[in-house]
N, C-alpha and C positions, 0 to 999 in steps of 0.2 A: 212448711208442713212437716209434720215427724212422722217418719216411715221406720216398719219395726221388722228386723229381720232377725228370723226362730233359728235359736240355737239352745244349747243346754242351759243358761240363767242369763236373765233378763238385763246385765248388764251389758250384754251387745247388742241391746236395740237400737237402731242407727240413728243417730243424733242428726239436729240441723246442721246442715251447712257454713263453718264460717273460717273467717281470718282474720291468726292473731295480728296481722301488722293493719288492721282498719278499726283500730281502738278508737282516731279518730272519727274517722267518718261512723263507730256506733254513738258517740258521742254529738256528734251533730245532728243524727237521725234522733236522738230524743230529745234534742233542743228545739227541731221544727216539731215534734209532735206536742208539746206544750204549746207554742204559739201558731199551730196548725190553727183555722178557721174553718174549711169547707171539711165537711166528713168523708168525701171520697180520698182527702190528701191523708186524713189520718187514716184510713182504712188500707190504703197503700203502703203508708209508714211502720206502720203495726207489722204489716205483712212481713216487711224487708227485715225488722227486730228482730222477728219470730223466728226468721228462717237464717238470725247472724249469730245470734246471742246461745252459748251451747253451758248454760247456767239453768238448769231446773227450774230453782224458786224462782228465776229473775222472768223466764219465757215464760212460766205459767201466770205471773201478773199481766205480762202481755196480750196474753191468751185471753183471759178473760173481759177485756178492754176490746178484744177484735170480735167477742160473740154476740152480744147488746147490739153495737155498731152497727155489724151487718145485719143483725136482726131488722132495725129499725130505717136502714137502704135500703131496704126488702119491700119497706112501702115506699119508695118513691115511684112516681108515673113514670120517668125515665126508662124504657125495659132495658137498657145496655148497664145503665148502673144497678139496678135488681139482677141482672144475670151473674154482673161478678161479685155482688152481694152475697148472691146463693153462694153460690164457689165457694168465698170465703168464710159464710158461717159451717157448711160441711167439712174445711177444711179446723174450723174451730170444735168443731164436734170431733173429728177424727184424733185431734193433739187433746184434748179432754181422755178419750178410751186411752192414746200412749199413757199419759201419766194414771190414770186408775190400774192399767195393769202393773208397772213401775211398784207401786202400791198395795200390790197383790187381790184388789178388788174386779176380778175377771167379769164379778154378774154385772157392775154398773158399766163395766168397758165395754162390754155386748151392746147394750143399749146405744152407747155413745154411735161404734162401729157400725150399727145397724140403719142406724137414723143419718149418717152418712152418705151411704154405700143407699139409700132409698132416693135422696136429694141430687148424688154424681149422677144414678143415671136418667135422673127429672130433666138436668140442665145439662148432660152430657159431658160431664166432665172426665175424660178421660181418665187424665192422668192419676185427679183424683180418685177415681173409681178403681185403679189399679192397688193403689195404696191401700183404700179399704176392702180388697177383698185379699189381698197379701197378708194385714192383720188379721182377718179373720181364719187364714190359714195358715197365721201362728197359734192361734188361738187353738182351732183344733190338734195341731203339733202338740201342745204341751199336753193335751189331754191324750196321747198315742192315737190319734182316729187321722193313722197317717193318709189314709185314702182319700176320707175329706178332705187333709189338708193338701194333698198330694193337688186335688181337682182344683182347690181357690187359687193355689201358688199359681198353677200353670196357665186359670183363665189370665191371672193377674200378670204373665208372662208375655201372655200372645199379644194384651191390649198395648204394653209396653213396647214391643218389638213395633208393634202399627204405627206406635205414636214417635219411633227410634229414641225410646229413654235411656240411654246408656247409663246411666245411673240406677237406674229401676232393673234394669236386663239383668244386670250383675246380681244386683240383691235376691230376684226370684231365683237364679239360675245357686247363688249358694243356698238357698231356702230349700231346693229340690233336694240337692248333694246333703242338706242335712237330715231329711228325710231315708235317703238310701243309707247314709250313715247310722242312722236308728235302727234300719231295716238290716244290718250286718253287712252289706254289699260296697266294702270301702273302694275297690275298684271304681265302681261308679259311681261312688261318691267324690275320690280323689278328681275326676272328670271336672264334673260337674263345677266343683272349687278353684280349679287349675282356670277352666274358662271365664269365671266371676273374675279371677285376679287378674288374667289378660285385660280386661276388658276395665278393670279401674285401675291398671297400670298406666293404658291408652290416656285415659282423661286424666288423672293424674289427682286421684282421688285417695287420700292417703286414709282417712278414716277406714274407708272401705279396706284397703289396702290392708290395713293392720287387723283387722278382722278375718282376710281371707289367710293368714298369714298364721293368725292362731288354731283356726280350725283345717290347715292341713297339717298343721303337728300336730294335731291330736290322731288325724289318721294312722301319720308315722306311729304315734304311739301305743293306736291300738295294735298295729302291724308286728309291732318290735323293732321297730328303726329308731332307738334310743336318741341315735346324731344327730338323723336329719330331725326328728320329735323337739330335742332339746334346738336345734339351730332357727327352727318356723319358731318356737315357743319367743325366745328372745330376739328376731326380725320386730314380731311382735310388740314386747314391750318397748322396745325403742321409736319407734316409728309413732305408736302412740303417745309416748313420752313427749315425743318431739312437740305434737299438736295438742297436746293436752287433754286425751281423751282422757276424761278420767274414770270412768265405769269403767271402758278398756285396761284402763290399768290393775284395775280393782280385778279384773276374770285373770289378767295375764300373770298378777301376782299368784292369785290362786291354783292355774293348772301349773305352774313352776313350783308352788309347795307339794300338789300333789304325785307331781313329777320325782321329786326328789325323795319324799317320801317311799316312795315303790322302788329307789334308788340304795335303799336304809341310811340318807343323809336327813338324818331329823332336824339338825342343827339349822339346816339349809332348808328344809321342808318349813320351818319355827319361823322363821323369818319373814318368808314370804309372806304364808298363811296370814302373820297378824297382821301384816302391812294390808292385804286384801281385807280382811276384818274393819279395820281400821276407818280405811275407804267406804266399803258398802254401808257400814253405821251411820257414816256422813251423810252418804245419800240418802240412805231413808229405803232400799231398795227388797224386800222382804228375800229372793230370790236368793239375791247377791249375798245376803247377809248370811241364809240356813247354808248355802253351798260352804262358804267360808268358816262358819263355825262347827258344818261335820266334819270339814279339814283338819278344824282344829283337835277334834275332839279322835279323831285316829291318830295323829300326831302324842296326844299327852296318855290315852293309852300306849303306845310302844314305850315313851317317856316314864309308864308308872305312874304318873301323875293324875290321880285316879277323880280325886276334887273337882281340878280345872275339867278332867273330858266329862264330866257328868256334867258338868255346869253351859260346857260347847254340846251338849248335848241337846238337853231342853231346849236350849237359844234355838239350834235348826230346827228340832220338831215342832217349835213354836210357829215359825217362819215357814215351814212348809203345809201344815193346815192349814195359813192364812189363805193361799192361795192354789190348793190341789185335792178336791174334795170332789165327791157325788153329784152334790146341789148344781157345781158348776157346770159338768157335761148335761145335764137335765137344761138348765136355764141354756145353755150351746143351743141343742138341740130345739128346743123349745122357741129359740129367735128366727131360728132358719126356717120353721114352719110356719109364724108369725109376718117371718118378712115377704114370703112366696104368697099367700093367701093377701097379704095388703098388695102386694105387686097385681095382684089380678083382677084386686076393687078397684086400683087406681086406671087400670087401661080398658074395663070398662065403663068407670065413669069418661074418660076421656074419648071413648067409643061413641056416648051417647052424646058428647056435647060437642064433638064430629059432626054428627047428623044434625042436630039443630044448627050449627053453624050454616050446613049445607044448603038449608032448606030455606033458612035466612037468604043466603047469599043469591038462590035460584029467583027468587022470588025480586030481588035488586037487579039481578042480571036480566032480567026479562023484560024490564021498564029501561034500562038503560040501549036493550035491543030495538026498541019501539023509537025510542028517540033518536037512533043512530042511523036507525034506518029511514028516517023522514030525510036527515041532513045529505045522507048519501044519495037519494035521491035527485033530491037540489042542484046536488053535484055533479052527477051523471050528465044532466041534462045539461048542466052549461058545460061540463066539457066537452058532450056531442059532439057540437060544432069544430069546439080547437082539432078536435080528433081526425074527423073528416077531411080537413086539408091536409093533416100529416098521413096520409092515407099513404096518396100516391109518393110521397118521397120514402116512404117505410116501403112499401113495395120495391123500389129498385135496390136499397138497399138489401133487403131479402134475398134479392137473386144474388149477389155477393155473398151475403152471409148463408145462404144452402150452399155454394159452391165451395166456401173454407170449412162448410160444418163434415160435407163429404170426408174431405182429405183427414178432417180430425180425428171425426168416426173409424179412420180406415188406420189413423195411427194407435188411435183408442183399442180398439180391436186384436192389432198387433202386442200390445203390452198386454192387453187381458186374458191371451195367451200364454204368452210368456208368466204372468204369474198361476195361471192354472197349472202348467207346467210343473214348475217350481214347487208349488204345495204340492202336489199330487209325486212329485219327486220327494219331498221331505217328509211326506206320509208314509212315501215305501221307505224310507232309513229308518223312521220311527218304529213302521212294525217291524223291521228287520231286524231293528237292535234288541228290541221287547222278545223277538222268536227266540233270537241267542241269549238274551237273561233268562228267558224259564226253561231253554235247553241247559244252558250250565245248571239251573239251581235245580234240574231232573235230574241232571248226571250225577250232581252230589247228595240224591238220596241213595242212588245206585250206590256210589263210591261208600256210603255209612255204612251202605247197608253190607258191603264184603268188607269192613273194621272188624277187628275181635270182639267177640259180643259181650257185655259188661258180664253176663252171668258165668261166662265159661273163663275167664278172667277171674272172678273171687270165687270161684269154685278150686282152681289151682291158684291161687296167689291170694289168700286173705287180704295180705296187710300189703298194698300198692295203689299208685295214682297214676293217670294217662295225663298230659298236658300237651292236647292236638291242638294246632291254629293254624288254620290254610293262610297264605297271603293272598290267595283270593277265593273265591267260593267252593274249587276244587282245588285238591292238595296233590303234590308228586311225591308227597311223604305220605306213610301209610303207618299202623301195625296191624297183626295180622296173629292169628293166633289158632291151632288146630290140635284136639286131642284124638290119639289113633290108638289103639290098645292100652297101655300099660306108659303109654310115652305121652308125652303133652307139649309142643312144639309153639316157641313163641317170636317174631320176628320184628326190630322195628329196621324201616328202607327208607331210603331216599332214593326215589329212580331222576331220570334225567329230565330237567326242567320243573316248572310248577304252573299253576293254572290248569287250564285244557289239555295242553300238550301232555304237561305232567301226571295228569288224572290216567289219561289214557294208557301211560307208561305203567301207572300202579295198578291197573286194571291187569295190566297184561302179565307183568309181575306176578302178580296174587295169583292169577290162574295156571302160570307155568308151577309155583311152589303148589296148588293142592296136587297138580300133575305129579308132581314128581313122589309127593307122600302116598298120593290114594290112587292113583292109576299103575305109576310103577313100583310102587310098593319102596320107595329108598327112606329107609330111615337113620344114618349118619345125615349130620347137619352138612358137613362138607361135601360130599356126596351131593344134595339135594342143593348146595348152590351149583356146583360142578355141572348138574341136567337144566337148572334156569339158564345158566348162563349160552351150552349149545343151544336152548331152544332160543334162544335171543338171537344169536348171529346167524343159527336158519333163516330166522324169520326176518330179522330186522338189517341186518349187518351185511349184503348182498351190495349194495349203492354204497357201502365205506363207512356208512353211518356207526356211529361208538357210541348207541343207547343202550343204557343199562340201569343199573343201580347199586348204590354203595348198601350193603347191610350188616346186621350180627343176626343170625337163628340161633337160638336155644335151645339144648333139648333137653327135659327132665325126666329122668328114669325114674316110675317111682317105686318100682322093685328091688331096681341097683342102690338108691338112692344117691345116684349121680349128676351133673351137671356138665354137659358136653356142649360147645360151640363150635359155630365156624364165624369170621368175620371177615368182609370184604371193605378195605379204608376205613370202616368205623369200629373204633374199639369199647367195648363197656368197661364199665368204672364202676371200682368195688370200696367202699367208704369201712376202713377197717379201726380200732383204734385211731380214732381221730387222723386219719392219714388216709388220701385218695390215691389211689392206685389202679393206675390205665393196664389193662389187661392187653395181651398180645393180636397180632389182628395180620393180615394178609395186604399190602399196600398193592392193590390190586381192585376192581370192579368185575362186580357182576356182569359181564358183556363182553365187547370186544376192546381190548387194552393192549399193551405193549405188552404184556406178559399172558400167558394162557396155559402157567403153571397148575397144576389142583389143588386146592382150596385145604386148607390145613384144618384137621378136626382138633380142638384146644380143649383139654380138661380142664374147668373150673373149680380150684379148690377152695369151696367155702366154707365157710364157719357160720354157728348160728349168731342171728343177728345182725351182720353181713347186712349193708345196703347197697345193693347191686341198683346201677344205674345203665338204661340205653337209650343213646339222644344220636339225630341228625346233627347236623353244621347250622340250621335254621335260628337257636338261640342263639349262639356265640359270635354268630356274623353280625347279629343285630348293629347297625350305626345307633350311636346317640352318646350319653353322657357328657362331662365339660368340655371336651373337644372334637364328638363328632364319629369316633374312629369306633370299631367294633369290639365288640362287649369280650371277646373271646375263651378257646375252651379253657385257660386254665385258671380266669378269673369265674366260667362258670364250675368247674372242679371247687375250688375254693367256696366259692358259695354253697354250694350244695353241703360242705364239710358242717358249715354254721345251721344249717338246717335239718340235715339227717337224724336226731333223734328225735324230730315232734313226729306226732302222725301224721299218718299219708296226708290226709285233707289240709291238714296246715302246710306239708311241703307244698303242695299245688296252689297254694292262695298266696306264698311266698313270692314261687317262682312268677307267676302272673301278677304280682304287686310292682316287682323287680325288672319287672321286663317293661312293664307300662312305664314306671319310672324312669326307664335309661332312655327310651326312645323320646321323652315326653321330659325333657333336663328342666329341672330351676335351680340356676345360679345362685350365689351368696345374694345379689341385690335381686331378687325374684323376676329377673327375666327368663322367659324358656324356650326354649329350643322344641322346636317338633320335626320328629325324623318317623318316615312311613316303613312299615316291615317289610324286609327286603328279601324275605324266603318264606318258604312254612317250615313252621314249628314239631315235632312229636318230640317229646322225652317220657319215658316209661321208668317210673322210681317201683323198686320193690323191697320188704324188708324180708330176709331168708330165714 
């Protein structure tokens, strides 16, 4: 059966299943189908072709040879050979809609897809039924009506998961990821792709393999991860090389032309391009063909070459008419209303010939009642007698059997306890555990809701992004943010632990800092960690305890138009000329510590344009990458360096691309590492 998994052109629609070292045994598979006799051997034969042979023109002669067939097994009395009959001709209707899409004719593939996907769930066929509702929600993919396609991928998900298609799992699960991929959301797209490739690592599914291989360099590539973009790009081609996929090779030439292209290697961009060109011609594949020739046709404009790109021009516009127009969302639409209104003729005709069934059978069962009841009679009476003299030997054995039923009942009894017990113990963990999930997830509306609030943030800081991530639903990192006259005061903290404990710490935190701004009136930043910190070992520090919190406050004069800090173990980072520079800081803690020096008030001398950075330890400790160890600050200093001129919104898609990645490794052979966050996150980017 040909199953088709949506992605950007139609040469990764996922081919049959086969191998090159069983050249022989396809070779003897069509030596019995010539001297086959019975039609269920050839139907079988057919099947095994279909699903070995990975040649277009060669399976769709097959194809056609297994639709007739089944057609006319369809009438035999047998119902077990008419049930795989059906099977078989939906599965000939479903590889009919592959090749018309292949073809660019989406209105006859609907048809095909629809008359399928009517038949799977007649005879129940699962798997099949998963297939054609997966192409129907490629179908709506390419026309952007990602919602529908969002709801076919996923039914076509759940039934796979039921049926444990491991092969199927993976294809919806990248089906999804390319959806979010459409939808901007590369994060969860990267997800979704990382898990398809697990998962045909596992089985050892290389086609698959080399598919999920191309469309996580393209994330890279949207990302600007040029290495890992070009390193999945050529995984890629190789791997398909190897198995001879040759559509695969035909896309994987092509995103390498356009790779290089955007690279200003036209030389190298030239190459690939026509070899893709080259390929999709072969196939006949409209998709493959317009993608390749708009390649081309970018490539010979940078070239000058003004003739050839006009000529790659038409060729794709030609090819993309064939199959992306009006008529086809129309005729989409039009089969899904078609196919629900025939679903509702067919179940109540089936409804109604329920009840004549019924009414049949009541009517046989009531003469069969009549006559069972004469015999049973018959019966009765001659076993009377036998019955009668087992009277009294049943009687003594009764008083034996009530006297063990006693002791049984009373052991019965004993357990039936013990497991009331037992549940009603496992009810109260259950609500107890449910009490503490919607206690934390209260706390952490509390905990949002004393965060700086987004408006009083780009009211003083136009141009900045927050990148908060609890390691669990409550954070012991915090920022914090307060305007008092003329002054505007911004803080990011790490207090002691994280979770609950830690929530509680930045609760207490937060509240000693407005104490100290609005109750006692202190405005030096030092100063105001100097009153946090007595009010911590009043409060906290009596039992020995050394809770506290590492932070930097800020203070912006906007009259002076100054910049004054204090910092206690965390220093901020100023990104000046290409060069990161760790600002001064107090190796000391908010609380109780070996020292209980005062807090140093630090002028910051900045310049415009100036990207001031204030982060916790929670990224830098992150475990993951090739061996495991933490990401640390001055690979993230570095990083940050690569990133400081985009805008705000692009640093923070970076920094969350980059984190997902390290924790979440694939090696050069696409094995990966998964390592769970081991802190929370806050870093606060600003441009001055």
């Amino acid at each position: 059966m040909k199953k088709i998994i949506a992605f950007m052109i139609l040469s990764l629609i996922l081919q049959p299943k086969f191998c090159y070292s069983q050249n022989q045994q396809l070779d003897s598979l069509k030596k019995t189908l010539r001297v086959a006799k019975e039609d269920t051997t050839k139907l079988a034969i057919l099947t095994s072709l279909i699903e070995s042979i990975n040649e277009d023109d060669v399976w769709v002669k097959y194809n056609d040879l297994l639709g007739p067939l089944s057609q006319k097994l369809m009438e035999d009395k047998n119902p077990v050979i008419v049930l795989n009959a059906t099977k078989h001709y939906a599965d000939f209707l479903n590889n009919k809609g592959y090749l018309l899409i292949n073809l660019g004719d989406v209105k006859s593939a609907l048809n095909y897809f629809h008359k399928s996907l009517k038949i799977q769930e007649e005879v129940g066929d699962m798997q099949g039924l998963a297939y054609s509702l997966n192409n129907l929600g490629y179908i709506y993919s390419t026309q952007n009506d990602l919602i529908r396609a969002l709801n076919y991928y996923e039914k076509s998900l759940k039934i796979r998961e039921r049926i444990a298609d491991n092969e199927g799992i993976a294809q919806s699960l990248s089906n999804i990821g390319n959806l979010y991929d459409k939808a901007g959301n590369l994060t969860k797209a990267l997800r979704y792709y990382q898990k398809a490739l697990r998962i045909r690592q596992a089985i050892k599914d290389k086609l698959g393999q080399g598919y999920s291989f191309q469309i996580i360099g393209q994330v890279y590539e949207t990302a600007g991860d040029k290495a890992n973009a070009l390193l999945f790009y050529n995984k890629s081609l190789k791997i398909r090389t190897e198995i001879g996929d040759t559509p695969g090779i035909a896309y994987s030439y092509s995103s390498l032309g356009n790779f290089y292209l955007n690279e200003n290697k036209t030389d190298l961009a030239l190459s690939n391009a026509l070899a893709s060109l080259d390929i999709s011609m072969k196939l006949g594949y409209p998709k493959n063909i317009g993608t390749s020739a708009y390649l081309l046709q970018e490539i010979y404009v940078k070239q000058k070459k003004f003739d050839k790109a006009y000529e790659m021009l038409k060729l794709s516009t030609r090819m993309t008419d064939s199959i992306d127009n009006d008529e086809i969302r129309k005729v989409t639409l039009n089969k899904q209303f078609s196919y629900e209104y025939e679903k509702k003729e067919v179940i109540a005709k089936a409804q109604q010939e329920k009840k004549d069934f019924e009414y049949s059978e009541q009517i046989n069962r009531n003469k069969v009642i009549i006559s069972a009841s004469i015999i049973c009679l018959l019966i009765v009476i001659f076993f009377s007698i036998f019955l009668y003299r087992r009277i009294k030997i049943i009687k003594n054995q009764k008083l034996i059997i009530e006297k063990q039923t006693i002791e049984v009942d009373k052991q019965r009894e004993i357990a039936v306890n013990r497991s009331i017990i037992a549940e009603k113990q496992t009810a109260i963990i259950e609500q107890n555990q449910k009490e503490i999930v919607d206690s934390i997830t209260y706390a952490k509306r509390i905990q949002y809701a004393l965060l700086a609030p987004a408006n009083l943030l780009n009211k003083h800081l136009p141009e900045h992004f927050v990148f908060f991530k609890p390691k669990d639903i409550v954070s012991g990192d915090f920022y914090w943010a307060i305007e008092v006259k003329d002054k505007f005061y911004l803080a990011v903290c790490d207090s002691t632990g994280h979770g609950v404990p830690g929530a509680f710490m930045s609760l207490i935190n937060i509240n000693f800092l407005n104490e100290a701004i609005i109750e006692k009136n202190i405005s030096e930043p030092n100063e105001i960690l100097n009153h946090v910190r007595n009010r911590l070992i009043e409060n906290l520090s009596n039992d020995g305890g050394q809770d506290g919190m590492d932070a930097i406050l800020l203070c912006f004069d906007k009259l002076e138009d100054t910049i004054t800090y204090a910092a206690a173990n965390s220093a901020p980072v100023i990104i000046r000329n290409n060069t990161a520079l760790e600002l001064p800081k107090d190796k000391m803690p908010v609380g109780k510590g070996e020292k209980l020096d005062s807090f140093t008030l630090f002028t910051l001398n900045h310049q415009k344009n100036d990207n001031l950075y204030l982060f916790t330890d929670g990224y830098s400790d992150q475990f993951g990458g090739p061996l495991g160890k933490k990401f640390k600050k001055r690979n993230l200093n570095e990083y940050l360096m690569g990133i400081c001129n985009l805008p705000q919104h692009k640093q923070l898609e970076k920094l969350k691309l980059n984190h997902e990645n390290w924790k979440t490794w694939i090696d050069n052979d696409g094995n990966i590492s998964n390592y769970d966050q081991v802190d929370d996150i806050c870093i606060v980017g600003i441009k001055i």
